[in-house]
N, C-alpha and C positions, 0 to 999 in steps of 0.2 A: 575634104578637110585641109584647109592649107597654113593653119597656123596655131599657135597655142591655144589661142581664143576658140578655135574650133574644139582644140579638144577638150575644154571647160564644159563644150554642149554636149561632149561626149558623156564626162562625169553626171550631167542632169539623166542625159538617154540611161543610164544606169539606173534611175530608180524608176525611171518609166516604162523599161519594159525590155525588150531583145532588139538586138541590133547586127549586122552583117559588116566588117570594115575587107575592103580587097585594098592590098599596097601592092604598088606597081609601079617598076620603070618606066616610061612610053622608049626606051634608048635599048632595051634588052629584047630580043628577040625572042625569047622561053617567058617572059614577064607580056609580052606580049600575044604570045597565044594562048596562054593561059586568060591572058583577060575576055578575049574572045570569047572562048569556051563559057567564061564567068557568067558573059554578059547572054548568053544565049540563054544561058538558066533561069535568069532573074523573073521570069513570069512564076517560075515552080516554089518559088520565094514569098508565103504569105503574105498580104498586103498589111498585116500591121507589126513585122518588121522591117524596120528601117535598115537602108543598104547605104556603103558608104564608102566611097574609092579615095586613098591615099596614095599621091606621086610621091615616090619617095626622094625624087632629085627636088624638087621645089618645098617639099614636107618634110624633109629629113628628122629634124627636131619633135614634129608629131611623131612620125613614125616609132624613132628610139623609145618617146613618151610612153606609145601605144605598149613596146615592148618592155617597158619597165613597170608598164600599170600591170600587165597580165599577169607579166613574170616568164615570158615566152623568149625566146630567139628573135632578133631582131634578122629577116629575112626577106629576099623580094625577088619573084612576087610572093603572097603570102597573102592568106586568108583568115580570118577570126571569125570564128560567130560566138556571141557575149550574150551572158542569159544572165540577167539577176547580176550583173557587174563581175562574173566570172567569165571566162574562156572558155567555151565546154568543149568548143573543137578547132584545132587549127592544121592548115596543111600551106605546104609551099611547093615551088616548082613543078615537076612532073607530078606531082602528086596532090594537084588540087584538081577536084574532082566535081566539077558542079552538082553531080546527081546526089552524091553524098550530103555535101552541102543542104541542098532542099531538104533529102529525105534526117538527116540532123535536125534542121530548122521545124519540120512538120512532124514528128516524132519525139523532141523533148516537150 
């Protein structure tokens, strides 16, 4: 998602169904293994949730958006998963957790 416009499509993915957004610096080193980690998981991630990585150096303005639509902390990295256009789980830094993640995503 790299601009407003994107996150307009985000508001549609709200009444269509769940979605996964990951915000990350590629410049921070802890935003950076955390993605890693992220990405390794994304098979365990149902195929009819949508996944969705935000830079937050080139997206900064989505980003804050993201954190103002939730009503979260705007932080990075940082993870969301959005069910029915609520946040049901968010985690950042050391504490994002891929297994969590799926087992959140395949268990609501």
């Amino acid at each position: 998602m790299e601009n407003l416009e994107s996150l307009n499509r985000l508001e549609e993915l709200n009444a269509a169904g769940d979605f996964v957004v990951f915000k990350h610096s590629p410049r921070c080193s802890i935003s950076n293994i955390a993605f890693d980690r992220y990405q390794r998981y994304l098979d365990a991630i149902p195929s009819g949730v949508q996944t969705y990585i935000v830079n937050v150096l080139t997206s900064r303005e989505v980003s804050l958006a993201i954190a103002g639509k939730y009503s979260i902390r705007h932080e990075s990295p940082q993870v969301l998963y959005i069910r029915n256009g609520i946040c049901i789980y968010t985690a950042s830094h050391s504490g994002i957790d891929p297994r969590i993640i799926s087992e959140s995503v395949t268990t609501s």
